[in-house]
C-alpha positions in Angstrom: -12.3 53.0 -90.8 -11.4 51.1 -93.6 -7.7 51.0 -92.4 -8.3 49.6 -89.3 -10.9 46.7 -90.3 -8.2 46.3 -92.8 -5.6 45.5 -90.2 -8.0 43.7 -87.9 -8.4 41.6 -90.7 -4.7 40.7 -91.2 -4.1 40.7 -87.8 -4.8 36.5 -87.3 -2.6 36.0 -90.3 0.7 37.5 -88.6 2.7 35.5 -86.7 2.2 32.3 -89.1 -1.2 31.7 -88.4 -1.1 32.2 -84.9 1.8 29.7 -83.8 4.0 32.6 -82.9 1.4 33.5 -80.2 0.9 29.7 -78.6 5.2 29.7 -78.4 5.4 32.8 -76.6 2.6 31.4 -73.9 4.2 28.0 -73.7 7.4 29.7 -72.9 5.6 31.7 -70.4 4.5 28.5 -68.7 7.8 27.1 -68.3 9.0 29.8 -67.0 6.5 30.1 -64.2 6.5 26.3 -63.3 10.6 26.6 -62.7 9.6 29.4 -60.4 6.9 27.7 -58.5 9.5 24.4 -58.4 11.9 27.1 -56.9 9.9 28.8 -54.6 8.2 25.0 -53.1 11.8 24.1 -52.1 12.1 27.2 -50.4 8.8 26.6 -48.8 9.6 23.1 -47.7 12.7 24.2 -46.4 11.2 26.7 -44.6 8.4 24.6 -43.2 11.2 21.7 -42.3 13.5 23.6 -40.5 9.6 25.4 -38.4 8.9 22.3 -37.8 12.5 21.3 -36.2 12.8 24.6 -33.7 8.7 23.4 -32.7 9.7 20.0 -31.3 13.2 21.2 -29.8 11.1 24.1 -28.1 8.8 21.0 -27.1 11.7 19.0 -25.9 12.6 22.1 -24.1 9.2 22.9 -22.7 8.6 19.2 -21.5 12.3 18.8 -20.3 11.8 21.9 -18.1 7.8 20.9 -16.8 9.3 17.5 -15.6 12.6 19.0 -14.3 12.3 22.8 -12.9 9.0 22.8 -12.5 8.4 19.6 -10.5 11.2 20.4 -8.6 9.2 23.2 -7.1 6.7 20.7 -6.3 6.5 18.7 -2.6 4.1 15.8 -2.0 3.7 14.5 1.7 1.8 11.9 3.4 -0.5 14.0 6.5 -1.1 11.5 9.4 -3.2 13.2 11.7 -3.8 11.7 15.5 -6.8 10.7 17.2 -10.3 12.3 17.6 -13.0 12.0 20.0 -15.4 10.1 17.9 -15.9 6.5 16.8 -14.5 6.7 13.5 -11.9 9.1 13.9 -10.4 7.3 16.9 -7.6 5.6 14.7 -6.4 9.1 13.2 -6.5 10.2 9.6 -4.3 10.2 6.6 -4.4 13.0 3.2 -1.8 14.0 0.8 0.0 17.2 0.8 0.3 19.0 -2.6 2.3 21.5 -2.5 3.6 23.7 -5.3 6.1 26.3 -4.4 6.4 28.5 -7.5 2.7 28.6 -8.1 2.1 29.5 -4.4 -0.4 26.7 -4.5 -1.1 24.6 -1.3 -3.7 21.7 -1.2 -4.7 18.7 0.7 -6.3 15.3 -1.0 -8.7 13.7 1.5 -9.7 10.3 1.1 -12.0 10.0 4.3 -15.1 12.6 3.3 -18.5 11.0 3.7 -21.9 13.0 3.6 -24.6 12.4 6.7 -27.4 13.8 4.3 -26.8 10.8 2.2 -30.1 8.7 1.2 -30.7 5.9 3.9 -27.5 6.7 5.2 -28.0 5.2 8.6 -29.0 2.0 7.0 -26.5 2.0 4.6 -24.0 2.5 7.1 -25.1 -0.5 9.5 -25.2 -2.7 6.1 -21.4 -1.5 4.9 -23.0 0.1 1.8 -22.0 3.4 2.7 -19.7 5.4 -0.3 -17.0 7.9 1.0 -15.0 10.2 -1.7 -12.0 12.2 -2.7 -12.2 15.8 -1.1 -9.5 18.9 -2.0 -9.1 21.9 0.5 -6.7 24.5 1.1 -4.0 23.1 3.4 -4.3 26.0 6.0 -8.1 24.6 6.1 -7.1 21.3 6.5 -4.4 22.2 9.7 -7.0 24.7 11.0 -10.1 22.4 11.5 -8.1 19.8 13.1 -5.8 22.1 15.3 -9.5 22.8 17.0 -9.7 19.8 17.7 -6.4 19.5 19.0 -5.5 16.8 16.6 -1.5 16.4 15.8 -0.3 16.2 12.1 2.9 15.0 11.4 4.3 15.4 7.6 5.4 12.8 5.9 7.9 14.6 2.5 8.2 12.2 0.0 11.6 11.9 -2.2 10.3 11.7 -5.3 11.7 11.7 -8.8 10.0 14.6 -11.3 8.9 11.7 -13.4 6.7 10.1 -10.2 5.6 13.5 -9.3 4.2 13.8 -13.1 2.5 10.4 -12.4 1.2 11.1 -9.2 -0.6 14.5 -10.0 -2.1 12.8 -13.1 -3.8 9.6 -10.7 -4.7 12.5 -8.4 -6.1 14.7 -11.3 -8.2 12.1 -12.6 -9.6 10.8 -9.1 -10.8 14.8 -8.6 -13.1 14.0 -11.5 -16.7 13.4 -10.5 -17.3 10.4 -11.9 -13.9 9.2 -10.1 -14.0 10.6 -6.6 -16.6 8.4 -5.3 -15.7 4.9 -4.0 -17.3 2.4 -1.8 -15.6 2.4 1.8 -14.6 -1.4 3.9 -13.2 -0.4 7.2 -9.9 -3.0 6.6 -9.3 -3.6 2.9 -10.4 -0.2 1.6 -10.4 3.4 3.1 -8.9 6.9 3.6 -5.0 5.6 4.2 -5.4 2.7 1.9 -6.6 4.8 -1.1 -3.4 6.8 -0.1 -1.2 4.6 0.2 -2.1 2.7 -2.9 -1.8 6.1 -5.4 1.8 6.3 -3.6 2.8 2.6 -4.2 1.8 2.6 -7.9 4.3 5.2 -8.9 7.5 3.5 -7.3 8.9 1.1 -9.0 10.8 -1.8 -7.0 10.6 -1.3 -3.3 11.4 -2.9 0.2 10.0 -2.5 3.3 12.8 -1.6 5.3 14.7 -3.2 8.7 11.5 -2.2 10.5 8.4 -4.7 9.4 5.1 -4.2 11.6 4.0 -6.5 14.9 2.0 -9.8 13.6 -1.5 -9.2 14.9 -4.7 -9.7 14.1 -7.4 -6.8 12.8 -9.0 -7.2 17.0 -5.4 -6.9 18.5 -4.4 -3.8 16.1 -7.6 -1.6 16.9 -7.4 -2.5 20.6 -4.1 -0.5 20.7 -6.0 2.6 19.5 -9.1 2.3 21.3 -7.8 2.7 25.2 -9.9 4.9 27.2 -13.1 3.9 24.8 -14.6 1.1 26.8 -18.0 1.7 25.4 -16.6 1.9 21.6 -14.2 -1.1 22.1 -17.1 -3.2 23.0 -19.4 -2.4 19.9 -16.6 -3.0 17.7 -15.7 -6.1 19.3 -19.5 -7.2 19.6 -20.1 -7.0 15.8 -16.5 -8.2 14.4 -16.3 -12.3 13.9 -13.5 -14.7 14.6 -12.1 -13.5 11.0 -11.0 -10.5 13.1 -8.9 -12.8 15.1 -6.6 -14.2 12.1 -3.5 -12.7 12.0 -2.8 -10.5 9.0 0.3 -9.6 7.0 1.7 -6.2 6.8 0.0 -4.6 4.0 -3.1 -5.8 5.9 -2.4 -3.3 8.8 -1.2 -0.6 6.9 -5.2 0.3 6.9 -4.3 1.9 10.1 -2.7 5.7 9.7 0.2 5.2 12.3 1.1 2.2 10.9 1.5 3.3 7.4 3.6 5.8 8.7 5.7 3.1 10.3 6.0 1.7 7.0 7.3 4.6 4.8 9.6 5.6 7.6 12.0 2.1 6.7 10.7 1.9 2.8 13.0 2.3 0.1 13.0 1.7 -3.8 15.5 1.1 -6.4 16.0 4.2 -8.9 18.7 3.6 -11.6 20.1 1.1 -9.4 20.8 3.5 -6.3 18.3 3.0 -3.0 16.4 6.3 -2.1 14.4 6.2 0.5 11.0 6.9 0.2 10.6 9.7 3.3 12.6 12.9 2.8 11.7 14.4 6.2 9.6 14.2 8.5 8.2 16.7 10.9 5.2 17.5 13.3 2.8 20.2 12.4 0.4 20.3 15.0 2.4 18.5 18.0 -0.8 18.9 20.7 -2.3 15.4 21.7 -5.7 15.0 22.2 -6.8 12.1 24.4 -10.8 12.4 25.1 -12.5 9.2 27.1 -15.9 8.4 26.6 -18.9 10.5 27.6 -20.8 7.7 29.7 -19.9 7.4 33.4 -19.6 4.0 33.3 -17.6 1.5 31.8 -19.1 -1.8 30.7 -17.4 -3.4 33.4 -18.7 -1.0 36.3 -22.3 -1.1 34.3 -22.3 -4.9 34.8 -21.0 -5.4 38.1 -24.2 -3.2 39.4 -26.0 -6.0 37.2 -24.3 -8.4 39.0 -25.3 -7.2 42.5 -29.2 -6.8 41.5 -28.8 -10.6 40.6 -27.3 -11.3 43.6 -29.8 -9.5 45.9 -32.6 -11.1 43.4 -31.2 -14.6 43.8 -31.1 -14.1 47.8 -35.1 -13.1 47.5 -36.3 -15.8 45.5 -34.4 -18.8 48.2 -36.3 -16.6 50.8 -39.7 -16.7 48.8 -38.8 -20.1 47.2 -40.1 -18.9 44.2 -38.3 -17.3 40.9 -39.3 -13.9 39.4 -40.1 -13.4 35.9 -39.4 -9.7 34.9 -35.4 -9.4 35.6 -35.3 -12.6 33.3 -37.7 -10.8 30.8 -35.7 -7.5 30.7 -32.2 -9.6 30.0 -33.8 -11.5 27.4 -35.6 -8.1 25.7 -31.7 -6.4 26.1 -30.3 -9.7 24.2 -32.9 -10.0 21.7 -32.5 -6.2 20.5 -29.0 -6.5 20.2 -29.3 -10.2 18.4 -31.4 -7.7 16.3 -28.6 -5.1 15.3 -25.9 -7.8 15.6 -27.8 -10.0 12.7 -28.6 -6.8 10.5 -24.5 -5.9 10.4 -23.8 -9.8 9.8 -25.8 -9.8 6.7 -24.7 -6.6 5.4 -21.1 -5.3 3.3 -18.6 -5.1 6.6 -15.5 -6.6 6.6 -15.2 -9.5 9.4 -18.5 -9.5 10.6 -20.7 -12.3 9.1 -18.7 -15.2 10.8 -19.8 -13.9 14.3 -19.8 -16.7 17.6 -21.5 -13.7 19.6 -24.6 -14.2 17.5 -25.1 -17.6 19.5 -26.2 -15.7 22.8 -27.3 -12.4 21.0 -30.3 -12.9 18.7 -33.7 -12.4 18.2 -34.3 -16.0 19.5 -34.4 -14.4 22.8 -37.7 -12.0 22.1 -39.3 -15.9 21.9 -38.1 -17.0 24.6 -39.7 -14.8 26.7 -43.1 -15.8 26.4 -42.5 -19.8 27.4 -39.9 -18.4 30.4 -43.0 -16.5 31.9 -45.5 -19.8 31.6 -42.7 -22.3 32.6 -42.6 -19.7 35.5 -45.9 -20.0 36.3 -46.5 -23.6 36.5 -43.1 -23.6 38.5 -41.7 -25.5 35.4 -37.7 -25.3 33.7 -38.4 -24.2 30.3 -36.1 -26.2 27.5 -35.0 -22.3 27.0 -32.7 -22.1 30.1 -31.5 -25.1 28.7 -30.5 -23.6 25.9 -28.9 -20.9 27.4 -26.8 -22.9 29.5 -25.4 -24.9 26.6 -24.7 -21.4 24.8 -23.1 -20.5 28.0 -20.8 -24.1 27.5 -20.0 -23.3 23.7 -18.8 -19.5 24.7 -16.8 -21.0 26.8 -15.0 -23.3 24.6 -14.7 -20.7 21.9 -13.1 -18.5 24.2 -10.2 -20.9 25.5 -9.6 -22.2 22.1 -8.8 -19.1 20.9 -11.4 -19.8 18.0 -12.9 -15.7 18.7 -11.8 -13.5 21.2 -15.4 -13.6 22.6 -15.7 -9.7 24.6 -15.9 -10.2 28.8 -19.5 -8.4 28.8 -20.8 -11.3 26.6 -19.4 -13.9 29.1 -21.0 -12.2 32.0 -24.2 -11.9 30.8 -24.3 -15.7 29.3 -23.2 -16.3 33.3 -26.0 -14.1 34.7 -28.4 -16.6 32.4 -26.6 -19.3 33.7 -27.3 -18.4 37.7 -31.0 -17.8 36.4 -31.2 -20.9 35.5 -29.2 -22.9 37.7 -31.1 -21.1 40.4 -34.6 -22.0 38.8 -33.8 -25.9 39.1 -32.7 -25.7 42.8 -35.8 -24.1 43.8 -38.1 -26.6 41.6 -36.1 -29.6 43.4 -36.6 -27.8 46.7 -40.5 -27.4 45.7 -40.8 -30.8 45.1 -38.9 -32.5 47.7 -41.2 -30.2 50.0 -44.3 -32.0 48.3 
């Protein structure tokens, strides 16, 4: 016991007080730091030379997504042929994607618009109505217009992978929900426009081509598609203004499906300072045209002419009874006045071409007032200051009309002369009444 308190007491003084035990740890130290220096270079080495093979394998991985696996990947321009109703009259257009290694197959459809909308009737009438993106299968697409025997004719694009990059990113984003959603104008902004745009903004210098588009006006270029259509012709015309009449350059009319497709078929665009044209190939997929006229008998021709004759047989009666009726007047002027009444609601609303409108000078509500001093004039075998109007409006049609001001619709000219006879006719038989007195 004594021994080894003995040597636990000597044990500190060993060593030179302890100095001997600090130098051995301090050597110690050194030696680990030179290994830790040694093994950080290694480290750094290592984590330089991981971090080179990372973005060569990226370089590798975004060389082949922009390369081989765009090259598997078609986009076309759809431009499908005339329906049977009103708004599907000039055709349709949607984008093709199409991705051949993937197997996947999908169309982009600008022109998708929901009836259950809030107000959607009124909305409509006012331009305020929204349309959207919509994505279906392809074989959806071909099969609900096939049933409606509705021709499709495929536009490829020739493309670079770099614009097919861009293009699925501006489609990608517009599939969002917040994005899909856009509000529709008949001309400046619908189905083909939106499509035509997103294919536009990837190319970079371009030309139209040897092939530009007919200088018309917005009138002349939906006339062409609306043969057949009597009935929808004359709505259209009734509510577009002499705006309509203007002629209009060619990105104007490329709101038109078939014209769009005349454009790409001669555009071209400069790529590395070679011309590529813009349309690979083109070929039909559903080649079955589909030409439906409209369900009413009568066209607004044959529906006036029988007007006509009742005014003739009418105007015979009242030289026999030397007296003017009241109620054929009254049921004109209740016809003009309710569609002075639509006609003024689409003027003050969102549509494009419409608020500058010379038809609103016979059609409008003015007539529901006129009514009631027609029928007293009548009466007290008077001319009311009415027909006077009416024959002045009849004047100013006219003169619109020959001056090429507004193409002012024939039915609107006939029924401003059928006022015109009333009238005329109603101051003969007051002369008559009072040379007789």
């Amino acid at each position: 016991m004594n021994g080894l308190v003995a040597q636990l007491n000597r044990a500190p003084d060993s060593g030179s007080d302890g100095r001997g035990f600090e130098s051995r740890r301090g050597h110690r130290c050194t030696v680990m730091m030179e290994k830790l220096k040694r093994h950080a270079l290694v480290t750094v080495l290592l984590a330089l030379f991981a971090l080179c093979a990372v973005r060569a394998s990226a370089q590798e991985s975004n060389d082949t997504y922009t390369g081989e696996k765009h090259d598997s990947i078609e986009f076309s321009l759809l431009t499908c042929g005339a329906g049977n109703e009103i708004y599907s009259l000039f055709g349709h257009t949607a984008i093709r994607y199409r991705n051949i290694t993937q197997g996947r197959d999908w169309t982009f459809n600008y022109g998708v618009f929901n009836f259950k909308q809030k107000h959607f009737a009124w909305r409509f009438a006012t331009g305020k109505t929204d349309y959207e993106l919509g994505v279906c299968p392809y074989a959806t697409f071909v099969k609900e217009y096939a049933e409606h025997g509705r021709s499709i004719t495929e536009q490829v694009l020739n493309l670079t992978a770099e614009q097919k990059v861009v293009l699925e990113y501006y489609l990608s984003i517009n599939m969002q929900p917040e994005n899909r959603t856009y509000r529709y104008n008949y001309f400046r902004r619908n189905c083909t426009t939106e499509a035509r745009d997103k294919i536009f903004s990837i190319l970079p210098q371009y030309c139209d081509g040897e092939e530009p588009l007919e200088e018309q006006s917005f009138r002349q270029a939906i006339h062409k598609y609306t043969e057949g259509h009597e009935w929808s012709e004359l709505a259209m015309d009734l509510c577009l203004g002499y705006e309509a009449d203007r002629k209009q350059t060619k990105d104007a009319l490329e709101f038109l499906p078939f014209n769009l497709k005349q454009s790409l078929d001669s555009t071209s665009y400069i790529m590395d300072a070679d011309t590529c044209r813009l349309v690979g190939n083109t070929h039909a997929i559903k080649a079955q045209e589909h030409l439906a006229q409209d369900d009413f008998p009568l066209t607004p021709l044959q529906s006036l002419a029988i007007v006509a004759i009742i005014i003739i047989v009418l105007f015979f009666r009242d030289f026999y009874k030397e007296r003017a009726g009241w109620v054929t007047d009254a049921i004109l002027l209740m016809v003009i006045a309710l569609a002075g009444c639509v006609l003024m609601v689409i003027m003050l609303g969102e549509h494009p071409c419409v608020r500058y409108n010379l038809n609103f000078l016979l059609l409008n509500p003015l007539a529901y007032l006129a009514i009631p001093y027609i029928i007293i004039a009548d009466r007290k075998r008077r001319h009311s200051r009415w027909w006077a109007y009416y024959e002045m409006v009849f004047l100013l049609l006219f003169i619109v009309d020959i001056t090429g001001l507004q193409d002012i619709p024939t039915a609107v000219e006939v029924l401003a002369s059928f006022l015109l006879i009333r009238s005329l006719e109603r101051r003969i038989l007051i002369r008559i009444n009072k040379t007789k007195r």
